[in-house]
N, C-alpha and C positions, 0 to 999 in steps of 0.2 A: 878483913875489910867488910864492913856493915852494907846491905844492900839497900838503893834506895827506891821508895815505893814509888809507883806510879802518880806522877799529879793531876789533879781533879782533870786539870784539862785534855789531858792525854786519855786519861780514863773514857772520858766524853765523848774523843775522837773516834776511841777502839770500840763503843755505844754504836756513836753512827756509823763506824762504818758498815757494823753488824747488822744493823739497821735498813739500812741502804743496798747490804748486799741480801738480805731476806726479799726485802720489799719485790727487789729486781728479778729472782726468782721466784716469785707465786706471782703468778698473774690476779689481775685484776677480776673482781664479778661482773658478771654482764651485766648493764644498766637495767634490765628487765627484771632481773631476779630482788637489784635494792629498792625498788620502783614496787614490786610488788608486795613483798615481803613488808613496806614501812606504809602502805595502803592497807594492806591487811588489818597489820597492828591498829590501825587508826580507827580502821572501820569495827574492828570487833571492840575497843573503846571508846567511838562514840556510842555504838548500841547500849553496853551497859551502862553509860553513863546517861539513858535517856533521849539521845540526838540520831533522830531516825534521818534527820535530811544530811548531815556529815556522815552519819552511819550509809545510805544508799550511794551516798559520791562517792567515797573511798573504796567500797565494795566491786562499784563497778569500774574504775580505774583497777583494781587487781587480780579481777576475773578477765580484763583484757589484756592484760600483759602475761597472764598467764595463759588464755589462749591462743598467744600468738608463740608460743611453745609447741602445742596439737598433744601435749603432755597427759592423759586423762589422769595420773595419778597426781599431777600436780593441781586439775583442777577441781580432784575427790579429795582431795587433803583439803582446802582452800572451805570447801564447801561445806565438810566436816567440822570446820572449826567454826564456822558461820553458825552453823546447826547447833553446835555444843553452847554455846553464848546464846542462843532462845530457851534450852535445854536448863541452863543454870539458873535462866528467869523462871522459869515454870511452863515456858510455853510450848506443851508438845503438842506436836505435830509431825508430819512425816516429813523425811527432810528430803524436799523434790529438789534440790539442785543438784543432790548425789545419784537422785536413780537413774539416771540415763547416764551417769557415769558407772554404774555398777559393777557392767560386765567389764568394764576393762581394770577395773580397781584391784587393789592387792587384796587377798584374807583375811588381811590385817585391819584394813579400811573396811571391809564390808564387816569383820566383826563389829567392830565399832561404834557402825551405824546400827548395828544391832542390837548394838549397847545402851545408845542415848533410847533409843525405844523400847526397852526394861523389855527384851526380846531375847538376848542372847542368849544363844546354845549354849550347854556345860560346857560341850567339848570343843568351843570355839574361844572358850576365858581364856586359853593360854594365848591367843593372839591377840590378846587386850596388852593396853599400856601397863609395863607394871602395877605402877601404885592403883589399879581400879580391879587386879585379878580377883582381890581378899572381898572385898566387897560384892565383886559380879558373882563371886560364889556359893555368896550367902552369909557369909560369916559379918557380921554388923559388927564392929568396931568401934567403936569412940575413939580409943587411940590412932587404929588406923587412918578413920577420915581426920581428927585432927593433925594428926603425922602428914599430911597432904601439906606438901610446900607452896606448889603452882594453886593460889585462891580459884580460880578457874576450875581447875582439875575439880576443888575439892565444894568449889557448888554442882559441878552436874553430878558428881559422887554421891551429894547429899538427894538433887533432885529425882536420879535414879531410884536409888530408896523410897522415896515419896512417891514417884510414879509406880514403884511394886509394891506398894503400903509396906515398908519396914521401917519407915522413916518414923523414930521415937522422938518426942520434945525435945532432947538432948543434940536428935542431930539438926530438927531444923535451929535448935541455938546458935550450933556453930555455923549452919549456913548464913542465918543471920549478922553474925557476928565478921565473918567470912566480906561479905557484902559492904560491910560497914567500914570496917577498913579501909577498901580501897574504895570509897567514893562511890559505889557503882549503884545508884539510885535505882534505876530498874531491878534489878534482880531482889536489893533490900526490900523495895515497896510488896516485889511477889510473898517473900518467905514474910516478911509481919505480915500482909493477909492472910495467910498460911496459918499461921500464929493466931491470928484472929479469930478465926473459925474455927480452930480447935479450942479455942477460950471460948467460943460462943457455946458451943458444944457440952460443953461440961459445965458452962456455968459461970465459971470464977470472974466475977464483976470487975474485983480489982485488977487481975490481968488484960481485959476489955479495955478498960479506961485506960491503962500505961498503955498499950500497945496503939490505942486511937491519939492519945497524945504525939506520940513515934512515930507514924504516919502520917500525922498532920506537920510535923516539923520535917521533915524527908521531902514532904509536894511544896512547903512553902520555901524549901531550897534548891531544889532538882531543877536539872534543865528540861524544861517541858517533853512532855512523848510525844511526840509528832509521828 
């Protein structure tokens, strides 16, 4: 006697029930954690995207929800990622939102912040994210920084370099290129100045003139820096 298969619809029911019986065991996230986490994201893409007044509203709607946690690591992660998106534009500076978080931060976090400020200790790279150990260690890559999946990751990778002068024409390309991709006007506009100035430097006329053309089409489509 031949067995007969299950039909579409049966198949569908034994779906959801599986479905249904998942859902019913894992509870729900607490509305703070999707509230912050989808403010977050927002906030560190309007920044790169040029929108400093959507960039401050979203920031501070997820610095509040996260402090109504009393979490320090949740709001030294928070603030770290803030830092790292000025960091990929060019813009260093110290990141004061994490220092009165320090003391309570993990090793990992305070490496970190070590990091974005072309600071870290040898012996604190192993508490770096992966993909940034090969590079905080000195070793310059091309493969490696291009091998950087997260474009994030792999602007402040490049910015890093550029803040310890290792940064060679090839990386600021890909940071360039990096930028380009994903829309993110600020951080583009930072690396072709970058670009700029190392072409002003040496000379080369024709690289000047492309890279002012590039610049000039990048402001005349950006959403304003406010």
């Amino acid at each position: 006697m031949t067995s007969r298969k299950p039909s579409s619809g049966a198949r569908w029911a034994v779906c959801l029930a599986f479905l249904l019986s998942a859902c019913a065991s894992t509870p729900p996230k607490p509305d703070w954690q999707l509230t912050a986490k989808g403010a977050l994201d927002r906030s560190v893409q309007a920044y790169l995207q040029g929108n400093s007044r959507i960039e401050a509203v979203e920031w501070a709607l997820a610095r509040r929800e996260l402090a109504r946690t009393g979490r320090a690591d949740l709001l030294a992660q928070a603030e770290l990622t803030r830092c790292a998106a000025r960091v990929a534009s060019l813009v260093f500076e110290v990141c004061d939102g994490f220092a009165p978080l320090a003391v309570d931060a993990s090793l990992e976090q305070r490496a970190y912040n070590d990091y974005l400020s072309g600071q870290i200790k040898p012996t604190d790279v192993a508490l770096l994210p992966e993909q940034h150990r090969a590079l905080a260690e000195g070793t310059v890559s091309m493969e490696s920084l291009s091998a950087l999946r997260d474009p994030l990751g792999q602007l402040v990778a490049a910015a890093v370099l550029l803040q310890t002068a290792r940064a060679e024409p090839a990386v600021m390309a890909v940071a360039v290129e990096a930028a380009s991709a994903q829309g993110w006007s600020r951080p583009l506009l930072a690396w072709l100045n970058a670009q700029l100035m190392r072409a002003q430097v040496t000379g080369d006329t024709d690289q000047i003139a492309q890279l002012q053309r590039r610049i000039a089409r990048v402001l005349a489509g950006s959403t304003p820096q406010r």
